[in-house]
N, C-alpha and C positions, 0 to 999 in steps of 0.2 A: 775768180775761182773761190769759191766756198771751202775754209778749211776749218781744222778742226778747235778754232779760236773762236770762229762762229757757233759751232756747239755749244764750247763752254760757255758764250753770252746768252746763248739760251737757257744753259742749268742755271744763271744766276737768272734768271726772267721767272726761271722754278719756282728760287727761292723768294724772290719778292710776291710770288701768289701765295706760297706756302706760310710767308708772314700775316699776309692777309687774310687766311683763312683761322689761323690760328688767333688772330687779333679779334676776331668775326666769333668765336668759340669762346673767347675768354670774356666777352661782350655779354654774349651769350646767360654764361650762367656767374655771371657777375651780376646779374639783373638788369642787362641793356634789351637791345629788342633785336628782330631779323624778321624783315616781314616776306610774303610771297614775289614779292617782285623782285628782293634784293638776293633771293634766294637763287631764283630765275638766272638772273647774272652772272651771280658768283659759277654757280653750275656753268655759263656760257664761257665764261672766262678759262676754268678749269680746261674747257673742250679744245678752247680757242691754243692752250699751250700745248694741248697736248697732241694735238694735229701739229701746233708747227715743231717741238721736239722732235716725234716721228721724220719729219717732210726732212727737215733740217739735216739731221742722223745720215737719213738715206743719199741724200745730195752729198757730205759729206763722204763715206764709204764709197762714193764714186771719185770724187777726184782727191782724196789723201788719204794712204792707205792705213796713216796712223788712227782714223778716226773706226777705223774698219776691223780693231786688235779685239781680241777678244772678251779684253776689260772693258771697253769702252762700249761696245756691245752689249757687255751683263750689266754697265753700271745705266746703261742708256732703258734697257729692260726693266730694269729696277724701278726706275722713275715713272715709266709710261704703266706700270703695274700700279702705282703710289700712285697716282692722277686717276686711273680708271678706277680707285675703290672712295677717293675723294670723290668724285663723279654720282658713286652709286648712293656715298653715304647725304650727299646734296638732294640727287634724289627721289631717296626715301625723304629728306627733311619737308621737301617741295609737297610731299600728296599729305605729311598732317597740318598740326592746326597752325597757323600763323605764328611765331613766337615772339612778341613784344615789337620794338619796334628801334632798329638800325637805321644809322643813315645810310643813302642810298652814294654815298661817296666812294668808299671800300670797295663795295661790289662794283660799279663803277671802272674803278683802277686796274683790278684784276680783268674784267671784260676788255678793256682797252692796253692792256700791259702790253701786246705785241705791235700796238699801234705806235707808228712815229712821233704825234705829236704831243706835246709834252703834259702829263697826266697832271691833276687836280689834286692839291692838297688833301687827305680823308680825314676826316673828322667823326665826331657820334654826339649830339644834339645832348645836353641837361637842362633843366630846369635854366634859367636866365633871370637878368636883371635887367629891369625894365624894357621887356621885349628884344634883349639884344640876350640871346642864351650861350651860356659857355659851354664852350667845344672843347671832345678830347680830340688829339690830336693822334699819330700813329706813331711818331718820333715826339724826343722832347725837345721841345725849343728854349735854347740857353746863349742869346746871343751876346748877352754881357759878360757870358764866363763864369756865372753866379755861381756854378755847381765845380765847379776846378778845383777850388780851395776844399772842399770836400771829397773827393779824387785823388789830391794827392797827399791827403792826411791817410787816407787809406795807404795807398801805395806805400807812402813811409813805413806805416806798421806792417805792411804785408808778410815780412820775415819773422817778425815778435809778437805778434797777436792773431787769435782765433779773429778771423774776418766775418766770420757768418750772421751775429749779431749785429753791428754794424753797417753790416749791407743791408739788413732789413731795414734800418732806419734809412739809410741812402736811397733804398730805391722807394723809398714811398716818400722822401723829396724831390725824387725825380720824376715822381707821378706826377707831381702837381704842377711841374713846369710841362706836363703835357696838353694843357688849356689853353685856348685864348678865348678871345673876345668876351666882354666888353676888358680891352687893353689895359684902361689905368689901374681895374679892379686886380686884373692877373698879376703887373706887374707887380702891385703894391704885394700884392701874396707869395711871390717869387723871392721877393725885395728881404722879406721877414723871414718868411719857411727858411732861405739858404741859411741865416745869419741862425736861425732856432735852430737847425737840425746838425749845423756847425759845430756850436756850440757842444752840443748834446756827445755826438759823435766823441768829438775831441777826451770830452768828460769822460767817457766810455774806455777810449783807450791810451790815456795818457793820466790819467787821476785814480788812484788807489781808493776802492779796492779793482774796479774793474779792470786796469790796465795789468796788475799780476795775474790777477783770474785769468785773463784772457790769453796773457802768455801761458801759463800751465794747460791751458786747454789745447793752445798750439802744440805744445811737447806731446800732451796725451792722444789728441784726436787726429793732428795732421791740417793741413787749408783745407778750408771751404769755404766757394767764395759767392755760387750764385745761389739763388732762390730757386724752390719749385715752381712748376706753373700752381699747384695748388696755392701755396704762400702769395705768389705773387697776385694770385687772385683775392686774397683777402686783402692784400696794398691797393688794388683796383676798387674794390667795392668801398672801401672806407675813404679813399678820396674822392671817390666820386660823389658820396653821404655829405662828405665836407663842402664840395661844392653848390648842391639842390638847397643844405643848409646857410651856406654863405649867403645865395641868392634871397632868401627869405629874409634871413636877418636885413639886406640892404632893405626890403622893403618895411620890416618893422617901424613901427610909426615910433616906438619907445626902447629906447637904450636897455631901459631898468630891465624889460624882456628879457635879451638877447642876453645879459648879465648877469642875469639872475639862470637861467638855460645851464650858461656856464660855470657857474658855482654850483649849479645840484650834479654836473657828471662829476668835477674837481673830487665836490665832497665824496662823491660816490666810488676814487679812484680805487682800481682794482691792482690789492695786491699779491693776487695767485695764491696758492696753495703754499701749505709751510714748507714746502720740501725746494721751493726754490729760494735764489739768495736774494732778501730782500736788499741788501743795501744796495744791489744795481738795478731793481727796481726802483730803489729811490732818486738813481739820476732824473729818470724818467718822471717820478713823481713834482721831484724839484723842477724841472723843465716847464711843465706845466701849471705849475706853481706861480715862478716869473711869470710867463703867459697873461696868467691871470687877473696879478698885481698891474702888468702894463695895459688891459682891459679896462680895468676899473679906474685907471688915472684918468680923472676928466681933463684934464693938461692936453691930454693926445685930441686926434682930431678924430671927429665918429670913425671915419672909414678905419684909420688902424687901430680903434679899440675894437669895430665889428671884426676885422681881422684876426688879431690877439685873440677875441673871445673862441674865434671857431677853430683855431688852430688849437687853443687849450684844451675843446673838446677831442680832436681828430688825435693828439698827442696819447690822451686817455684813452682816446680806442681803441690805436694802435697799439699802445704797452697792455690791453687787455687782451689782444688779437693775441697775442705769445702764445697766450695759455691753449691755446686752440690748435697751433701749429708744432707737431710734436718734436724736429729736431730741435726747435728755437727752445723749448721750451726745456729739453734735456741739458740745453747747455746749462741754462740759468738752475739745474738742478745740479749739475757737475760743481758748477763755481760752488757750491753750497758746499758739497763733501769735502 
């Protein structure tokens, strides 16, 4: 007997296409790709929920009559309303021009979401090292725990400190644990980024000036804890920069290159407009600084000074990203008055 527990495993089926398409969007104008065939699918996929929502709903209202209330009816309407302009805005995307180029995994997942058997990792293709190209992933994979210690340094402040500066840094070390392959290069970059953006974090909200700053902006503003998709798009595009970069530096035939790369962004660090505070720009700065210093140690082995070098850049993009994104930025303007 179909009840209305069966429903609800379909509204979460929603939402796993509804991430997907959203993932597909941010891909999009991140500068990934979506080509006509992955387009095709996703559209199939979209179709393929939303037949079985409908079919499901109706079976349902036949044999339990809670599934048959009036809420459950408007909120079932609602969705199969959201599917049909998903559907239309698919396509319209389907009759213009090709747009870059997506892996065909995604679409993929969403076409087979209502299928039993068990769906395929999604990934999105970059640039690679030595023909083995690093993948982003849909989820981040952190099976060491690497990002915990980062987690619960937040959690801890979460009562005493503005959280929203913080998080940006958080979740653009959680970008990067969304890669794999080639493995030893990921991990090594997982290995580092947790221990840099740790650190960084920490500096932020338990070392003066920022840790008072951030308490006063709590009294004054209230929590805020997540990123926009706009923000969170600028965290997607600059690690994904980090990565197409990382992979070329592997191939660089000379150290001095990749070295020298990152000492003209260092020199070049941007330190915003005078209306913000610089001395918590200068965590930032310092952050990358170290980077830097552990780059240029010939003590280290290539791979973790190629590493160090790119993170020192991606650290600079980031802290310049700020200026771009206007709450981030109003903070670091608050902390100043």
């Amino acid at each position: 007997m179909i009840t209305s527990e069966e429903l609800l495993e379909q509204i979460l089926i929603l939402v796993t296409v509804n991430s997907t398409l959203i993932e597909a969007l941010l891909t999009i104008e991140s500068g990934g790709a979506l080509e006509q065939k992955q387009i095709k699918q996703l559209t199939e996929g979209v179709q393929s929920v939303k037949d079985s929502v409908r079919q499901t709903f109706e079976q349902c209202a036949k044999a339990d009559s809670a599934a048959s209330s009036s809420f459950v009816n408007n909120a079932v309407q609602v969705i199969l309303k959201h599917l049909a302009r998903i559907e239309k805005a698919l396509t319209k995307l389907g009759r213009s021009t090709p747009v870059l180029a997506w892996d065909s995994g995604a679409a993929k997942e969403v076409s087979s979401v209502t299928d039993s058997s068990p769906s395929q990792e999604t990934t999105s293709d970059l640039s690679g090292l030595a023909g083995k190209p690093f993948q982003r992933r849909l989820s981040v994979s952190d099976p060491d725990k690497q990002l915990l210690p980062i987690q619960q340094l937040l959690d801890r402040y979460s009562t005493t400190c503005h959280l929203l500066l913080p998080t940006y840094w958080f979740e653009s070390c959680k970008e990067l644990f969304r890669y794999s392959e080639p493995l030893e290069i990921i991990t090594l970059v997982t290995k580092i980024s947790s221990e840099v953006f740790y650190n960084l974090i920490r500096s932020l909200l338990s070392e003066a000036p920022g840790s008072r700053l951030l308490q006063d902006l709590l009294r004054k503003s209230g929590a805020i804890l997540l990123l926009t998709s706009a923000e969170h798009r600028h965290v997607i595009s600059l690690v994904q920069d980090f990565y197409n970069q990382l992979a070329q530096s592997f191939h660089a035939t000379s150290m001095s290159g990749v070295i020298s790369e990152a000492k003209h962004v260092f020199k070049s660090f941007d330190w915003g407009p005078a209306t913000v505070e610089k001395r918590v720009v200068g965590l930032f700065h310092r952050s990358a600084k170290e980077l830097l210093e552990k780059a240029t140690n010939s003590k280290t082995s290539r791979q973790q000074r190629i590493v160090y070098a790119e993170l020192c850049r991606l650290v600079c993009n980031l802290s310049a990203a700020v200026y771009k994104l206007p709450r981030i930025l109003e903070i670091l303007v608050q902390m100043k008055d």
